[in-house]
C-alpha positions in Angstrom: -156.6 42.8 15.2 -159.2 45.1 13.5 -161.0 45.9 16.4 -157.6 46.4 18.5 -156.4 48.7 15.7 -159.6 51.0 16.0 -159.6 51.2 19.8 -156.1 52.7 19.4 -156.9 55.0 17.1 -159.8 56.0 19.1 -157.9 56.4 22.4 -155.3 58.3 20.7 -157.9 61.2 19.7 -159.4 60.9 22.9 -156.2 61.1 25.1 -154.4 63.0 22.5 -150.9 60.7 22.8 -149.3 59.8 19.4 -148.1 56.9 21.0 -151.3 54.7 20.6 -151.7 56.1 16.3 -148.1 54.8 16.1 -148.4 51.1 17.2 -152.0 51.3 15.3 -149.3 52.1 12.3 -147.5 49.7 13.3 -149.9 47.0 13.8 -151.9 47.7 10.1 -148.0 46.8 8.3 -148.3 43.5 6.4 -147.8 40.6 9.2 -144.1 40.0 7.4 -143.2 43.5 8.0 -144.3 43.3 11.6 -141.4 43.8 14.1 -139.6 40.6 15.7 -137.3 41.4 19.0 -135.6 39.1 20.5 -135.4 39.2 24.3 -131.3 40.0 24.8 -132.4 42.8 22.3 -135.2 44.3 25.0 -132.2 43.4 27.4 -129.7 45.3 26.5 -132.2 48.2 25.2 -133.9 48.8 28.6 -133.8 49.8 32.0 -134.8 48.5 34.9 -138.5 49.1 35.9 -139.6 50.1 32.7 -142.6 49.3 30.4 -142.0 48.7 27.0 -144.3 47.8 24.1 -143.6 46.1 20.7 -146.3 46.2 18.3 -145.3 42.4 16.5 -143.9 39.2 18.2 -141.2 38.9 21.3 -138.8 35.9 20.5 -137.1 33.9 23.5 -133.3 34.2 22.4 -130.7 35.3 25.0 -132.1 36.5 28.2 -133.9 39.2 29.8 -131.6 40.7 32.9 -133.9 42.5 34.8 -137.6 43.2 35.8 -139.6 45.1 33.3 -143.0 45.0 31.5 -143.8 43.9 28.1 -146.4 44.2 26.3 -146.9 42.7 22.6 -149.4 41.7 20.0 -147.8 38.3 20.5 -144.8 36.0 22.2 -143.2 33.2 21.8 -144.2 30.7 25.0 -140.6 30.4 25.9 -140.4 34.0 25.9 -143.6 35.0 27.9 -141.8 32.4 30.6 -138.6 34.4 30.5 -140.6 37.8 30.8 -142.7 36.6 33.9 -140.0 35.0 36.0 -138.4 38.8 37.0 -141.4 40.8 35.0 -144.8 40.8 33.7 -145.4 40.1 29.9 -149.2 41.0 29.0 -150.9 42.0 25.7 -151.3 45.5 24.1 -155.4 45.8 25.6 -154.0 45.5 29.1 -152.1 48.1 28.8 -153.9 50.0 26.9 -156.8 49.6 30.0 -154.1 49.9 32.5 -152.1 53.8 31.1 -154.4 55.2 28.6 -152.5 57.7 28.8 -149.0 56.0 27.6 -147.2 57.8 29.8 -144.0 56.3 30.3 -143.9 53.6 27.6 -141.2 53.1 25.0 -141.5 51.2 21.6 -138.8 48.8 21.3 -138.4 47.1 17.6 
């Protein structure tokens, strides 16, 4: 968590995107003050084709209605196999490798 904490930081003075220093925020809170979101939450919260990130744990209830990526520190099992059935559900360093720019990503929570 440390290390994944620092490397956001760092990319967010290297890219110069606020995005990254906020889930790094986000991500230093107590683990009991870490976001929950439930999946009919992201549902009925998002669009279609978007990417999304939520810096604490995705929980399966209700279900997601259409394709979209997810990224989180962590997810339920039940909820990962919701996500990847119409989207992709991956942690924050793969997207973090994939956009380190952030372009395009909302924080849901």
């Amino acid at each position: 968590m440390r290390k994944l904490i620092a490397n956001l930081r760092s990319l967010a003075t290297k890219e110069k995107v606020d995005i990254w220093k906020r889930i790094a925020d986000e991500l230093e809170k107590p683990t009991r003050s870490r976001r929950e979101v439930n999946l009919e939450r992201i549902s009925r919260n998002t669009k279609k084709g978007e990417t999304i990130i939520v810096p604490g744990k995705v929980l399966a209830k209700g279900e997601l209605e259409h394709s979209l990526k997810v990224a989180a520190w962590n997810f339920s099992e039940t909820a990962k196999q919701k996500i990847n059935k119409n989207g992709k559900a991956s942690s924050i360093q793969d997207l973090i490798k994939e956009n380190p720019k952030g372009k395009g990503v909302r924080i849901i929570g």
